[in-house]
N, C-alpha and C positions, 0 to 999 in steps of 0.2 A: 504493500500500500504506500510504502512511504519513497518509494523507487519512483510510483505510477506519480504521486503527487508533487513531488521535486521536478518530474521531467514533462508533465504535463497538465500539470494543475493548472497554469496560466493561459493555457491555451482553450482548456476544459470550460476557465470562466471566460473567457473573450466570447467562445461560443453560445455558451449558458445564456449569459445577458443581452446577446445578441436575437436568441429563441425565446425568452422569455426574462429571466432575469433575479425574483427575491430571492427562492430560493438558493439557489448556486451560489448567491454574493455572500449569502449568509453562511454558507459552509465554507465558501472563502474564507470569511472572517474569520470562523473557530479554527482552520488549518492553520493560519498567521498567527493566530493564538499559540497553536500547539508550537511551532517553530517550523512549521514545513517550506513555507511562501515565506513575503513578506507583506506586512499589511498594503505599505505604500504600492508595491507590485499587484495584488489585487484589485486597489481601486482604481489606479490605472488602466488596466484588461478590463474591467466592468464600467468602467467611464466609455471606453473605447467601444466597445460591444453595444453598448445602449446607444451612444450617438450614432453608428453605423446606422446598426436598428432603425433607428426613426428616422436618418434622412431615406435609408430606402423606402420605409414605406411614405416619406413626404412627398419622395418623384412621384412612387406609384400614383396617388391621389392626387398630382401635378399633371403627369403626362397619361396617364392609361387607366383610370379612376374609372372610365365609361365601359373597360375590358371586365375588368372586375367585377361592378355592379349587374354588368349582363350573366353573369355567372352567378351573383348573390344576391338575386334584387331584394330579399326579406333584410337584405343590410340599411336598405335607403329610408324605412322610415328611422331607426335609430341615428341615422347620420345627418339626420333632416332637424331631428329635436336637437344635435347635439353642434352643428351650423349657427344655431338661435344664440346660444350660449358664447362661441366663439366671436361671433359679432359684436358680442359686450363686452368679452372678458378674453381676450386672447393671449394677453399677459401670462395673467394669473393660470389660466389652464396649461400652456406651456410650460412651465414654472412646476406645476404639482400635479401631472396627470398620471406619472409614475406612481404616484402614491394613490391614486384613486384605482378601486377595483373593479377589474375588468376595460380599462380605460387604454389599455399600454401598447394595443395596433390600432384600436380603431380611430385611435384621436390625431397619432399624426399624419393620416391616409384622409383624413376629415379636412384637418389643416391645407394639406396639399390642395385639396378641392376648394381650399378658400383665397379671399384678397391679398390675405399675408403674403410679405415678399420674402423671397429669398435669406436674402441677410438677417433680414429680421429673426426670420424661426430660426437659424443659424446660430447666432446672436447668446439670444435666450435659453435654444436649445442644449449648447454647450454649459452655459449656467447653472441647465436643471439636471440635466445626464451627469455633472460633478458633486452638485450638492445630495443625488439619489445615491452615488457610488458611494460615498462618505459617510453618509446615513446609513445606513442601510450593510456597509461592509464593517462601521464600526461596532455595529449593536452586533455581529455573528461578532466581534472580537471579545466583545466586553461581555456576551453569553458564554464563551469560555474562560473569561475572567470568572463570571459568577461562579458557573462549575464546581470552576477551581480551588475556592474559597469554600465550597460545602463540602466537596469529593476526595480534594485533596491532587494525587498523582491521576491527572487524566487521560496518562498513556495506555490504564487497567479498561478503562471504558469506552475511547474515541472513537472505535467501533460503533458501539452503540449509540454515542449523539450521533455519528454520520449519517447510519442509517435509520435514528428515529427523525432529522432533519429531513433526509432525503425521503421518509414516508411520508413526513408533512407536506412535504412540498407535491408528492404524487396525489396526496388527498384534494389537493388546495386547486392543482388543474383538472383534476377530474370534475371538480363540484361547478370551476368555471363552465367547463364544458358542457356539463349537465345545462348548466342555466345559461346560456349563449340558446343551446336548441330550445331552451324553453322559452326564451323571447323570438327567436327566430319564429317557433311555432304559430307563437302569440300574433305575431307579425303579419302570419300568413293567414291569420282566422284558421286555423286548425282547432276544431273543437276538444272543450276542455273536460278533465274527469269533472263528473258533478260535485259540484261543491268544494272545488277549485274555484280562487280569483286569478286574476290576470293581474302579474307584476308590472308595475308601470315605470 
């Protein structure tokens, strides 16, 4: 493990935050903990991964947004409420959509489809992909602080956080997934079990 994590942990999270992101940053953290990585290496691969991430999907929803839609149209009414919002507040959403759930492709493929120029999301973008690495790689660091502090030598157990981490994090895209087709569903008038409402 500790061979696989020296020669490819950096790589592992560049990817990671590139496909999705808390999880992985977070296991980041507690490996930098253990002494495997280094923290500052971490946030860097996962700053890096995340900005990739959303300027590709900014093109997408820039140049080929009408390719896509023809492929997902139960996408357009969620992009359509989420358009409204960007018109007032395109800052602030830039700035903290990482942190919003379920927010982390659809928003800057929304973006692309908007006014916003270029530099601008750029701009900002880089701001918020820094402030999310940092965030977010520090709390997996300072969870193996905590550990550490109750457990003692966390070499006996790192096994174990890794992969109760790495089950959180499989629960956490499953449950996305679940509810993306349940709005999708919702989207398309698919009728509903009785006595179900409809998430809004």
């Amino acid at each position: 493990m500790q061979y696989l994590i020296e020669n490819y942990g950096y790589l592992g999270i560049l990817i990671g935050t590139f496909l999705e992101g808390e999880t992985v940053l977070l296991l980041g953290g507690f490996v930098a903990h253990q002494g495997y990585l280094t923290l500052p290496g971490v946030v860097l691969c996962a700053f890096a991964g995340s900005l990739l991430s959303d300027q590709v999907f900014f093109y997408i929803g820039r140049r080929h947004s009408h390719v896509l839609l023809r492929r997902h149209p139960q996408w357009e009414q969620r992009i359509s409420r989420l358009k409204v919002s960007i018109d007032r507040y395109r800052i602030p959403i830039i700035l903290g959509f990482r942190f919003w759930y379920g927010l982390r492709t659809v928003t800057p493929f929304t973006l692309g489809m908007s006014r916003i120029r270029w530099p601008e999301f750029i701009f900002f973008n880089i701001i918020a992909a820094m402030l999310w690495a940092v965030v977010i790689g520090c709390s997996g660091y300072l969870f193996g602080n905590v550990l550490h502090r109750i457990l003692g030598d966390l070499r006996k157990y790192e096994i174990l956080v890794l992969a109760g981490l790495a089950l959180l994090g499989a629960t956490i895209w499953g449950l996305r997934r679940w509810r993306n087709k349940r709005w999708e569903g919702a989207e398309l008038g698919e009728p509903q079990v009785p006595g179900e409402q409809k998430n809004e």
